[in-house]
Every structure is written in C-alpha cells, then in structure tokens.
C-alpha positions as CSV (number, residue, x, y, z in Angstrom):
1,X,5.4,22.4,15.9
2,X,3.8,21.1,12.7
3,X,6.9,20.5,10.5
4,X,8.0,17.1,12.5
5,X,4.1,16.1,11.9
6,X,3.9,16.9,7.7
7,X,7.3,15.2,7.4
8,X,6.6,12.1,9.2
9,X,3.1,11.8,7.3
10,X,4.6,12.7,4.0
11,X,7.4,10.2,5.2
12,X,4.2,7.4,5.8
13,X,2.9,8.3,2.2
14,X,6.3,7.9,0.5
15,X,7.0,4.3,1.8
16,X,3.1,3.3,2.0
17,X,2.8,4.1,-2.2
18,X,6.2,2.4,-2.4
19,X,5.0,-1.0,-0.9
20,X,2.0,-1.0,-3.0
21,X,4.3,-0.1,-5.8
22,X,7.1,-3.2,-5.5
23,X,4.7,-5.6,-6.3
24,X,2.0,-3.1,-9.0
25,X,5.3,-2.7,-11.6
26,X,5.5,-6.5,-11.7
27,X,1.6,-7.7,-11.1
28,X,0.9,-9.1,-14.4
29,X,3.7,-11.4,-14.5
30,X,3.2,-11.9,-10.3
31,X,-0.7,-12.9,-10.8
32,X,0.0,-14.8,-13.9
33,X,2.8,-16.9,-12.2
34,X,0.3,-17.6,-9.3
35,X,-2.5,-18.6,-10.4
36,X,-1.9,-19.7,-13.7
37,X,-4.5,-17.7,-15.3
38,X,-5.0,-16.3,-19.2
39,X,-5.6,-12.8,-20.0
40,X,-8.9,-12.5,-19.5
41,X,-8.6,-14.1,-15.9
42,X,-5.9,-11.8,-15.2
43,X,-8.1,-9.1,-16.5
44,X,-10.8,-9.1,-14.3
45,X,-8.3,-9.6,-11.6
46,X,-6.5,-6.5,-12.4
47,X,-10.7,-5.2,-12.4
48,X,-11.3,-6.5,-9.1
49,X,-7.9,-4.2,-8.5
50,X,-9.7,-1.5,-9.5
51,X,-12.8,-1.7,-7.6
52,X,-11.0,-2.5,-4.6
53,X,-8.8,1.0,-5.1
54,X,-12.3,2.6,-5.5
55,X,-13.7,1.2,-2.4
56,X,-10.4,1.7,-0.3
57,X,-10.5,5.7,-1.1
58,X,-14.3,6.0,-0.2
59,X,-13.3,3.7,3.1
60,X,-10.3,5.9,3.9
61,X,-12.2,8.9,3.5
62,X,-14.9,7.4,6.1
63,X,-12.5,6.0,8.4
64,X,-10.8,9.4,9.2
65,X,-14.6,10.8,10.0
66,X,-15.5,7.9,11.7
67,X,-12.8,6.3,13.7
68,X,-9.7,9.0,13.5
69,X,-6.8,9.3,11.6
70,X,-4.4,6.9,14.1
71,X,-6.5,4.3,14.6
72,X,-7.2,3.7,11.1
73,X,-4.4,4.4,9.5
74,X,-2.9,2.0,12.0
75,X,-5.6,-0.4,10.4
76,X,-4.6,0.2,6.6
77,X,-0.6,0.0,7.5
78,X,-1.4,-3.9,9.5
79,X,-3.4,-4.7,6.7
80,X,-1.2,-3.6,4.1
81,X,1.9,-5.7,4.8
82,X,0.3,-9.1,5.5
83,X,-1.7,-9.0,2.2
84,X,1.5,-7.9,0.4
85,X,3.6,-10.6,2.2
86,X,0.7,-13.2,1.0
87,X,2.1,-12.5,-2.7
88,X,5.6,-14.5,-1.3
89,X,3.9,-16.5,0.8
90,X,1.2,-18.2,-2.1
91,X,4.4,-19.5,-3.8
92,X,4.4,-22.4,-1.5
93,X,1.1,-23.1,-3.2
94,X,0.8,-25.0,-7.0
95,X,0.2,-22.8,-9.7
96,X,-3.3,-22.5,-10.7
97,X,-4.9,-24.5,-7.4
98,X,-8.2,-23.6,-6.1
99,X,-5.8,-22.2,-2.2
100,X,-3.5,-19.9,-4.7
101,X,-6.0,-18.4,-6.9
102,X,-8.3,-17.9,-3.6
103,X,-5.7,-16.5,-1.7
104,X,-4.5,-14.3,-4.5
105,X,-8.0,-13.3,-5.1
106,X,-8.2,-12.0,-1.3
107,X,-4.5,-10.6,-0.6
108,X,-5.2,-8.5,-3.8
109,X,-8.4,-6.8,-2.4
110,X,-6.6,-6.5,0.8
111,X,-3.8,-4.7,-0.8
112,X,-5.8,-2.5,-3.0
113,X,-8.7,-1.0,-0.2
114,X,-5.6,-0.7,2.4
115,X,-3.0,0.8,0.0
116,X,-5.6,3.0,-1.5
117,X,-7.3,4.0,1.6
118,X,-4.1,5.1,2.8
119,X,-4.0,8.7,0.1
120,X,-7.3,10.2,1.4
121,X,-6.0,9.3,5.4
122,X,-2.5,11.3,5.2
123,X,-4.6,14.1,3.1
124,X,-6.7,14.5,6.4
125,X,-3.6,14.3,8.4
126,X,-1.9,17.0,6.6
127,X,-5.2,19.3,6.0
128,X,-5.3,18.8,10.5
129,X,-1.5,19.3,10.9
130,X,-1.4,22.5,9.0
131,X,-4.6,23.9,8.4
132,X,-2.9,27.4,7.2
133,X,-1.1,25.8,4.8
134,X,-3.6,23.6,2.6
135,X,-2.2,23.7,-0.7
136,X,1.3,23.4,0.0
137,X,1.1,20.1,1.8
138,X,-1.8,18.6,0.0
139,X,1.1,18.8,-3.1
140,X,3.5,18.2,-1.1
141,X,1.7,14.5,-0.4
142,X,0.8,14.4,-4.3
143,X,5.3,14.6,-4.6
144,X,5.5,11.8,-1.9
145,X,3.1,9.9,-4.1
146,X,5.0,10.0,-6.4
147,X,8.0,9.3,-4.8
148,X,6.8,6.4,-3.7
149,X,5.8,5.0,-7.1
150,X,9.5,5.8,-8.0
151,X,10.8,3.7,-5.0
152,X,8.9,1.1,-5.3
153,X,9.6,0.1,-8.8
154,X,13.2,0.5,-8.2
155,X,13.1,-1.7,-5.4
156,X,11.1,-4.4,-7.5
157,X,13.9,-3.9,-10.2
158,X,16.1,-5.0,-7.6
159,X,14.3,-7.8,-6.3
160,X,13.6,-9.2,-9.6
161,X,17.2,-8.5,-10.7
162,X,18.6,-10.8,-7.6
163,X,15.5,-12.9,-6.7
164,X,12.3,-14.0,-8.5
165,X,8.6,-12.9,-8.0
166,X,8.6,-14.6,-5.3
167,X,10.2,-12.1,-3.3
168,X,8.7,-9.4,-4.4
169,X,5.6,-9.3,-1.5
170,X,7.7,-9.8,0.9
171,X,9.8,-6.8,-0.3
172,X,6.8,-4.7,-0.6
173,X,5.8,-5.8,2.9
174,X,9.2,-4.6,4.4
175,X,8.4,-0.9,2.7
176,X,5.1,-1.6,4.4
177,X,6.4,-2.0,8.1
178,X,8.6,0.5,7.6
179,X,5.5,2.9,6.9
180,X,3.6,1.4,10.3
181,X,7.1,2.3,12.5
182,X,7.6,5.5,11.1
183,X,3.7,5.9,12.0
184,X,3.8,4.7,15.2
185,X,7.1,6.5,16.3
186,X,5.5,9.7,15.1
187,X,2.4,9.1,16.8
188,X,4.6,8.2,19.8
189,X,6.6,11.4,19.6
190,X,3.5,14.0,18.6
191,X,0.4,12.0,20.7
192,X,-2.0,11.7,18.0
C-alpha cells in the first residue's frame, strides 16, 4: 500500500536535510577555513547560498513535471553527496588559493540547488503516494525536515567534537548516500 511509500520518502527527507545540515551548522567557520576569506567575502558566499536554495526549489519543482520524481530525485541525491564530500576534499588545497575558493565557490551551489531541490520533490512524492491524505503527509514531511536539521547538527557536533572541519563534508556526504540507498531500495521495492 501507501504506508511503505510515505515512510521511505519521509525517510529520504529526514537524512537528505540532515546532510545538508552537518556541514550548514558549521559553514561560517567551514568557508572561512577554506578559502580564507573576510566577512564580506563570506557574505556574499553565504548570498550565493541563498540564490542557489532559491533556484534549487523552482528546479525541483520543474524537474518533478518535467522528468519524474525517480529520475530526478535520483539526480539531486548523486549531486548532493559529491558536492558535500568536495567540503573534505578542498582541504588538500591551500587556504585562500584561486582551486579552493573556486572549488568552494561551485560545491556550495551544488549543495544548495540539490539540497534544496530535494523539499518540493518528496512534497510531489507524498501528494502522488497518498493523494487522500494531503495535509497529513505534507506535515508529516515539514516534521522530517525538521528532523533532519536536528540530526544533522548533532552529527556535526560529533564530527567537530572528534575531528576537524575537515570531516565534516564527508560526514554530510555519508547522510547523503544513505538518502540515495534508502531511495533506490524503495524505488526497487515499490517500481516507481
């Protein structure tokens, strides 16, 4: 029926924000420590952010008309993890150099049109899964959001607690994958 369905996308929702969310709680100190930047550089990177989250929720919405919910989603979920990874990854580069502040520059529009493309996507899922039952899962999803914010920034806490920064994409990339499997098995199990 439609139960397995809402629970595996509200599951995708949950651990989707909660990538995103390992490396937001920390980004100031992330994006300062890899590209060396003031505040006002860090402030128009934390704009470009914003745009990007704008963008991603008109895309997502699109996508799901245009392309489907699985094949996009699948998209957002590939996307997601490899920009959040690039976070760990742009350590190897000096502080401040023309490859870390590019490369930061690009993984954080990456991160902010596929994390944010992701809400509008499981809203479409869940209105198609159970059309009866609008309201319910639509705040049910709002709960998973939040959820996710609450993970994430616990499992940032953790990282930073044990690690550094550094680890803190690649965290946020695990949560990431783990969104994409629970995806795909679920797509697997109910055939898109």
């Amino acid at each position: 029926g439609k139960r397995p369905a809402v629970l595996v996308a509200l599951l995708v929702t949950a651990l989707g924000v909660a990538a995103g969310f390992v490396v937001l709680t920390y980004v100031r100190p992330l994006l300062e420590g890899l590209t060396g930047l003031g505040s006002s550089g860090i402030g128009g990177l934390l704009l470009l952010f914003g745009l990007a989250a704008v963008a991603g929720t008109a895309f997502g919405g699109i996508a799901a008309d245009r392309w489907g919910y699985g094949a996009s989603m699948f998209a957002m979920l590939s996307i997601l993890p490899l920009s959040l990874l690039c976070f760990s990854l742009l350590f190897g580069a000096p502080a401040g150099s023309f490859a870390a502040i590019a490369g930061t520059v690009t993984a954080l529009a990456a991160w902010s049109v596929a994390g944010f493309a992701i809400i509008p996507l499981q809203q479409y899922r869940l209105v198609k899964v159970a059309p009866n039952d609008q309201d319910a899962v639509l705040s049910l999803n709002a709960s998973a959001i939040y959820l996710g914010q609450g993970m994430g920034s616990g499992v940032g806490s953790v990282v930073l607690a044990h690690g550094s920064l550094q680890y803190l994409g690649g965290a946020g990339a695990l949560c990431a994958a783990a969104a994409l499997t629970v995806l795909v098995l679920g797509g697997w199990l109910q055939h898109y």
